[in-house]
C-alpha positions as CSV (number, residue, x, y, z in Angstrom):
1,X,95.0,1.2,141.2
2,X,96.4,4.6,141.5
3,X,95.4,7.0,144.5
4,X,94.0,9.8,143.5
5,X,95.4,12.9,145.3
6,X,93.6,15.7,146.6
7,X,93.8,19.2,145.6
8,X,92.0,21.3,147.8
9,X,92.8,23.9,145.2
10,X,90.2,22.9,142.9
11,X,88.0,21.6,144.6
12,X,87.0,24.1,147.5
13,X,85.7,27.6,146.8
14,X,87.4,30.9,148.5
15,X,85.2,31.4,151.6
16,X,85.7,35.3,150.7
17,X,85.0,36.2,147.5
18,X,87.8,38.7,146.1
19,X,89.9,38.6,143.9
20,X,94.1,39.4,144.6
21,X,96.7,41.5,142.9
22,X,99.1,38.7,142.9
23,X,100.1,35.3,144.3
24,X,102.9,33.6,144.1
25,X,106.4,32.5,145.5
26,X,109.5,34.4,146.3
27,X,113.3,33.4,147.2
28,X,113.3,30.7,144.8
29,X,117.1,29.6,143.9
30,X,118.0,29.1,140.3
31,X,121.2,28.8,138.3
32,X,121.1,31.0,135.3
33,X,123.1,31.3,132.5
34,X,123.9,34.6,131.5
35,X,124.8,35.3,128.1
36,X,125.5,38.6,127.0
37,X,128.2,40.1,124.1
38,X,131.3,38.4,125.1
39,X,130.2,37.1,128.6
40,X,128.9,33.6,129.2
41,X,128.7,32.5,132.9
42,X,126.2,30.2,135.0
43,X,125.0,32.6,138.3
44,X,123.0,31.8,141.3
45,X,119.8,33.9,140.8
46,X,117.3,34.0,143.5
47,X,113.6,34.0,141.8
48,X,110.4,35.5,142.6
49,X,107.3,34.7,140.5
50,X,103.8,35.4,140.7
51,X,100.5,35.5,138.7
52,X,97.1,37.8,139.0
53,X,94.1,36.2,140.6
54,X,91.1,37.8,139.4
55,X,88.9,34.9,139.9
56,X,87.5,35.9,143.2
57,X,85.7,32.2,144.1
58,X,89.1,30.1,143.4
59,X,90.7,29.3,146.3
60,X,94.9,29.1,144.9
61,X,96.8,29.2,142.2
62,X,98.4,26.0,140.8
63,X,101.9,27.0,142.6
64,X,103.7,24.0,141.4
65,X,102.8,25.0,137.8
66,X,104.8,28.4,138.0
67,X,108.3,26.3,139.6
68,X,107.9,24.2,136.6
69,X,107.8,26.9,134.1
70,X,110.3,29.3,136.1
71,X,112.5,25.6,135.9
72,X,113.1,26.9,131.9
73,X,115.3,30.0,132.7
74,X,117.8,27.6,134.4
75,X,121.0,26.4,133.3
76,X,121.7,25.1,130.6
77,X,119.0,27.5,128.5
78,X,120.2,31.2,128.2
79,X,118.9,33.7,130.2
80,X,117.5,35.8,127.5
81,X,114.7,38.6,127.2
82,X,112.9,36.2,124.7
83,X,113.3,33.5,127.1
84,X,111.6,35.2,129.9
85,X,109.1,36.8,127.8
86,X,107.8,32.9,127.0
87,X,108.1,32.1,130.5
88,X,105.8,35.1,131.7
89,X,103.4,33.7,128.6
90,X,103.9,30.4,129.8
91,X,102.8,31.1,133.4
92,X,99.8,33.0,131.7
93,X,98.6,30.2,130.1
94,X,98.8,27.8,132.6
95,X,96.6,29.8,135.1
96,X,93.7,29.5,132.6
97,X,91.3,28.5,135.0
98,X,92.3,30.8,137.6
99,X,91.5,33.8,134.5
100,X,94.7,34.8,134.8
101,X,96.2,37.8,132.4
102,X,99.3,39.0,134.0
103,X,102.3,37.6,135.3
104,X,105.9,38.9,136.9
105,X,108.7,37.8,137.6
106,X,112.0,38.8,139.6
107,X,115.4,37.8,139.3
108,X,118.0,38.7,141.9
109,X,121.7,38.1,140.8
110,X,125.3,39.1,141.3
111,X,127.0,39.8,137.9
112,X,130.6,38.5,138.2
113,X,133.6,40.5,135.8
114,X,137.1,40.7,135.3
115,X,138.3,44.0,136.1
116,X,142.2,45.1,135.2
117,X,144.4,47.2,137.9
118,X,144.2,51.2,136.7
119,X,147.6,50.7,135.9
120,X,149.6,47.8,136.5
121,X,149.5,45.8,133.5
122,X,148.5,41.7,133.1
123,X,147.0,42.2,136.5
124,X,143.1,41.2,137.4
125,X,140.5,41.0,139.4
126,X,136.8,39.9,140.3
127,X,134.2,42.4,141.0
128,X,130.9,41.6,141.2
129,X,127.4,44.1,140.2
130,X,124.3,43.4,142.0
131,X,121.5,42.9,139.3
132,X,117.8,43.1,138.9
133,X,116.1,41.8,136.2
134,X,111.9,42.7,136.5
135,X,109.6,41.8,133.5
136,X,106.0,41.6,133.7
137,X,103.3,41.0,131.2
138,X,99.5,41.9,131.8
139,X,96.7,41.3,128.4
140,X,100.0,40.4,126.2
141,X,102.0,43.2,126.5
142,X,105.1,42.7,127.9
143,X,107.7,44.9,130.2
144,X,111.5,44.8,131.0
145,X,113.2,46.3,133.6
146,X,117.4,46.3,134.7
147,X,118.6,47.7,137.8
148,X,122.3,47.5,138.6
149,X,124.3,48.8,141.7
150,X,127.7,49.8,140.8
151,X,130.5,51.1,143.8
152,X,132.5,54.0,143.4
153,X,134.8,56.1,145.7
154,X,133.8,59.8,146.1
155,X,136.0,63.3,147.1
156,X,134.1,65.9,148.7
157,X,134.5,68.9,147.2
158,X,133.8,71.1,149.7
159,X,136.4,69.1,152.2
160,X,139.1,69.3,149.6
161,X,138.9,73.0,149.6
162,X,139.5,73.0,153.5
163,X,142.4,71.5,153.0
164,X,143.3,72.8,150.6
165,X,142.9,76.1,152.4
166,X,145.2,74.6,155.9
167,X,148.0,73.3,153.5
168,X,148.3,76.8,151.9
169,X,148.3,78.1,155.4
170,X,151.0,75.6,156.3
171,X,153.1,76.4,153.2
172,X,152.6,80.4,154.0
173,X,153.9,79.8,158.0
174,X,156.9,78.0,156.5
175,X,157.9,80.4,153.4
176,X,155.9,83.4,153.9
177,X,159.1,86.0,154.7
178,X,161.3,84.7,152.1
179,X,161.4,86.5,149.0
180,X,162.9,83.7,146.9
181,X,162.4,79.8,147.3
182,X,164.7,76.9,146.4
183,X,162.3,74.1,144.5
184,X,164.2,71.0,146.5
185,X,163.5,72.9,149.8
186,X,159.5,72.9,148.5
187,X,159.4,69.6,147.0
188,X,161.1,68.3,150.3
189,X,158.6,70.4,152.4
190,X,156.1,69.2,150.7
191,X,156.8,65.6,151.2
192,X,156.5,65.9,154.8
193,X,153.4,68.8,155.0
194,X,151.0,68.2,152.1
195,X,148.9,65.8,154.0
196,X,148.7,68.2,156.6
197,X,144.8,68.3,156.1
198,X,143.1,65.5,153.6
199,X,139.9,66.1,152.0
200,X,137.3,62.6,153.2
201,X,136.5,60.5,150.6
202,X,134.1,57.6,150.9
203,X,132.9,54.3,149.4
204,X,129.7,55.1,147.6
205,X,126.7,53.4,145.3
206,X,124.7,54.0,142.5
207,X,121.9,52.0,141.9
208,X,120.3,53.0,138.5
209,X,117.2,51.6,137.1
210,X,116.3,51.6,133.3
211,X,113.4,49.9,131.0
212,X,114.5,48.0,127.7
213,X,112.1,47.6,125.0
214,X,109.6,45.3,124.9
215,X,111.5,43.5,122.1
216,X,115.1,43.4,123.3
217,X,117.2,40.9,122.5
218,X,119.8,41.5,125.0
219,X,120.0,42.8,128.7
220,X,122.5,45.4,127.9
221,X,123.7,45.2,131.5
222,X,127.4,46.0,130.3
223,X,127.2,48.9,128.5
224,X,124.7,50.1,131.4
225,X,127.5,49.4,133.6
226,X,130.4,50.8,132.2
227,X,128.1,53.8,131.2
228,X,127.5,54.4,134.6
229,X,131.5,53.9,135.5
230,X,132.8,55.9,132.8
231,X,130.3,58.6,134.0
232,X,131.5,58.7,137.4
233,X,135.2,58.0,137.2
234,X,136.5,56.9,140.5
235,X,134.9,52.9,140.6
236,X,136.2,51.1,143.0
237,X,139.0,48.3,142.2
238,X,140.1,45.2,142.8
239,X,143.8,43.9,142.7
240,X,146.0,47.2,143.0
241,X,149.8,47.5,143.7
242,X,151.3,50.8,145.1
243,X,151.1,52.2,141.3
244,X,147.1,51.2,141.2
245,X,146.6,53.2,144.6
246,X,148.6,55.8,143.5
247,X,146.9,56.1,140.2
248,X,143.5,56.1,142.4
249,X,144.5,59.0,144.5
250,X,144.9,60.8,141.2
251,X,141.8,60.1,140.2
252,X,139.8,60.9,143.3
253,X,141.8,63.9,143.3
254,X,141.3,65.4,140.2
255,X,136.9,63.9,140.4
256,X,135.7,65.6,143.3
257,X,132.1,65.1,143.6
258,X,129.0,66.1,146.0
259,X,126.2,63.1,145.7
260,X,124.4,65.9,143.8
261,X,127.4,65.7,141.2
262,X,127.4,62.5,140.7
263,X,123.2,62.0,140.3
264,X,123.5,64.4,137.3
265,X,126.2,62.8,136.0
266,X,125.0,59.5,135.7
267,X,121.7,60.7,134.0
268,X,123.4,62.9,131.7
269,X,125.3,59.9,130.3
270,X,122.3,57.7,130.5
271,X,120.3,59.6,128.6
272,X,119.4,58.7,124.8
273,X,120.8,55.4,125.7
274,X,118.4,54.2,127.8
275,X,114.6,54.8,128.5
276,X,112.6,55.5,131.5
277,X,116.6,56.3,134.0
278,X,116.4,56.2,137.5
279,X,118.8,56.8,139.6
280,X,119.5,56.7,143.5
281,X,123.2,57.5,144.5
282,X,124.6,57.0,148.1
283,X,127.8,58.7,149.6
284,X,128.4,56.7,152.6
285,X,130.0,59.4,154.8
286,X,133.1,59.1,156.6
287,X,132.9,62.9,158.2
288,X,129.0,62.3,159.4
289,X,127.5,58.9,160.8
290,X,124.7,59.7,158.3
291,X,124.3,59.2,154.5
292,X,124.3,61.8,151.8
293,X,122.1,60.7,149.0
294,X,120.4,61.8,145.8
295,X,117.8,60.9,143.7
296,X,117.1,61.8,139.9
297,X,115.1,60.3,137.0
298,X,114.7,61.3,133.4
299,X,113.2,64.5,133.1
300,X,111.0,64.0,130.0
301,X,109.0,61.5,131.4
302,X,108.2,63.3,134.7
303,X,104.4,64.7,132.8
304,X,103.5,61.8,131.7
């Protein structure tokens, strides 16, 4: 005869009566296959989900019940926004007799892509975007959420004009008497004396949140992505030869940017592509042992 198990769950009350926001669990691994317009690629995803407890005398969810559902976003089933939408449903229903209407969950992942070299062709490499995918659904309706981080390099502005400022100096101390100049003698002087000041650049991050309709059928984490790239000009690369790092000195040359800069950028892209923009930008100085950072969201919403 089979031993019935307990489950203390069900069969004790909640000594306090009251009912809680959410319960759940969080950290859970999963591999995920992400499918999106000419990607396809299993990721390790780490997993938080939870459901609403409004029933103040039970005593705990059914926590097993949630792993089992959160079990049908894994590889080899496409992580899709339909797909989560019937796992939030899912988790819903099973918590029945908890009088459960809402449900959330988390997912935690690094995007994996094949970047070429700025100039240098044939060549590749892997970069990788941190992603967060955050969906909810509370009485039926249902919410989607992206956030990606994306590294750039940044110039300041205000440096570059320092420099620029000590190099004319420089050039002035050299030539300054001579009525007439030979081009060589300036190229060659050049050569040796236009680093004599550089303007600080540093590695820095956007991290841009957005909301998709309730009814997407795709994450549209690429063309947020390369949006966001595009926007800011100066993303950070992977395999480079002298003519890649060459090519990104241009570019950080000719993209100087305070954090302000590049917080208005992003939105200004963003906007009428995607709903509900966030944006948080970080210039990691190299001048200060602080951060410069900005924040910004989409300016239509801010009454509402």
């Amino acid at each position: 005869m089979d031993t019935v198990l307990p489950d203390i769950s069900t069969t004790e009350h909640s000594p306090s009566l009251s009912a809680l926001e959410w319960v759940g669990m969080q950290g859970i691994d999963l591999p995920i296959m992400l499918a999106e317009p000419g990607y396809r690629r299993t990721l390790h995803a780490r997993a938080d989900a939870q459901v609403d407890l409004p029933a103040r005398h039970v005593k705990g969810i059914h926590m097993s019940r949630l792993y089992r559902e959160l079990d049908h976003l894994a590889d080899p089933h496409n992580l899709t926004p339909h797909a989560l939408r019937g796992v939030l449903d899912a988790m819903v229903a099973s918590h029945r007799d908890c009088d459960t209407r809402g449900a959330r969950v988390r997912l935690s992942f690094d995007l994996l892509a094949r970047r070429p070299a700025l100039v240098t062709a044939g060549m590749m490499g892997w970069k990788s975007y941190p992603v967060e995918v955050r969906a909810s659904v509370r009485d039926g309706r249902h919410q989607l959420h992206i956030q990606v981080k994306v590294a750039y390099s940044s110039t300041c502005p205000c440096s570059a004009a320092l420099a620029r400022q000590l190099v004319e100096q420089a050039f002035l101390t050299a030539f300054g008497n001579q009525d007439s100049i030979d081009p060589d003698r300036v190229a060659a002087w050049l050569r040796q004396n236009a680093t004599v000041a550089t303007p600080h650049s540093q590695r820095s991050e956007a991290r841009v949140q957005a909301t998709l309709p309730p009814d997407a059928q795709t994450w549209d984490l690429f063309a947020l992505i390369d949006t966001i790239k595009d926007a800011l000009g100066t993303p950070v690369q992977t395999a480079v030869k002298r003519a890649d790092e060459q090519a990104f000195a241009a570019l950080n040359g000719q993209n100087l940017m305070f954090v302000e800069d590049a917080a208005r950028r992003i939105q200004a892209a963003l906007r009428g592509r995607f709903a509900h923009v966030r944006t948080h930008v970080c210039h990691m100085e190299s001048l200060h042992p602080h951060d410069a950072v900005a924040w910004a969201r989409e300016q239509n919403h801010d009454a509402q």
